[in-house]
C-alpha positions in Angstrom: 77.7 149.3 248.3 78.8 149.3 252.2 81.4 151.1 253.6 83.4 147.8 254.2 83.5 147.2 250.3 84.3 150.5 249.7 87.4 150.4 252.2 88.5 147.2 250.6 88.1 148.3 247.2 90.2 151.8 248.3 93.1 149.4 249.6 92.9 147.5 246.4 97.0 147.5 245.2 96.3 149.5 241.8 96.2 152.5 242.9 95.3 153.9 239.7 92.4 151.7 239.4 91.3 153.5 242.8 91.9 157.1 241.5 89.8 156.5 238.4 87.0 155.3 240.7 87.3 157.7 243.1 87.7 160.5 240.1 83.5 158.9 238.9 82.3 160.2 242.2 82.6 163.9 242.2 84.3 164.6 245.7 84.7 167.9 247.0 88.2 168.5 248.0 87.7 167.8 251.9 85.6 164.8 251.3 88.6 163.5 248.8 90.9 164.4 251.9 88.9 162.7 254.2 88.4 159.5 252.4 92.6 159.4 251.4 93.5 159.9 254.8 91.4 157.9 256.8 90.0 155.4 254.0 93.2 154.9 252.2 96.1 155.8 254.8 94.2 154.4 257.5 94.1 157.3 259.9 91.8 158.0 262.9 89.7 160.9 261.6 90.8 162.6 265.2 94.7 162.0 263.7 93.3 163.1 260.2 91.9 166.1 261.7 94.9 167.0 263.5 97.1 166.5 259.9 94.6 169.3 258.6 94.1 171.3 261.4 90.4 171.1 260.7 87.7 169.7 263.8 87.3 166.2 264.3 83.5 166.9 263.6 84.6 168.3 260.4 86.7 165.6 259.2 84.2 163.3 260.1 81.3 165.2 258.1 83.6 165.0 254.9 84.6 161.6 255.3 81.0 160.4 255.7 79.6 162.8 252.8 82.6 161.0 251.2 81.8 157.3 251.4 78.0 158.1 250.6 79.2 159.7 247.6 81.2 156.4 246.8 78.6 154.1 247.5 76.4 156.1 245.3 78.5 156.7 242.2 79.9 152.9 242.5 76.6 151.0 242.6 76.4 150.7 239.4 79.2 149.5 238.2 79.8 145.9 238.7 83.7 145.7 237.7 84.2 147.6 241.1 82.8 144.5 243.2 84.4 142.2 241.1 87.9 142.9 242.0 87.2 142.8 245.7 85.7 139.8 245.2 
């Protein structure tokens, strides 16, 4: 799965739907950060940094590890790709 489809399946209006995905990919606590704040909220990772007071470099590192980990623990699970159909 690309990182577009993951961003539209994060913005996808049950947001429980979301965490329950999100919960399937084992995130570390800084990657979940990452991906809420600049996948779901929609913030720079430079802003989302700043929010944190963590490095930019850092935030992006976590939000990259992040959406790999997505990719990976949503491929196989067709239902996800279906609602963003």
């Amino acid at each position: 799965m690309d990182e577009k489809k993951i961003l539209a399946f994060l913005h996808y209006p049950a947001s429980v739907l979301v965490d329950l995905a999100i919960s399937m990919a084992n995130l570390t606590w800084q990657e979940e950060t990452a991906i809420t704040l600049c996948g779901r909220k929609d913030m720079t990772q430079e802003k989302a940094a700043e929010k944190t007071g963590c490095s930019p470099d850092s935030m992006h590192r976590w939000y990259r590890r992040g959406i790999k980990k997505l990719s990976s623990a949503w491929a196989g699970f067709p239902w996800i790709e279906k609602l963003i159909e």
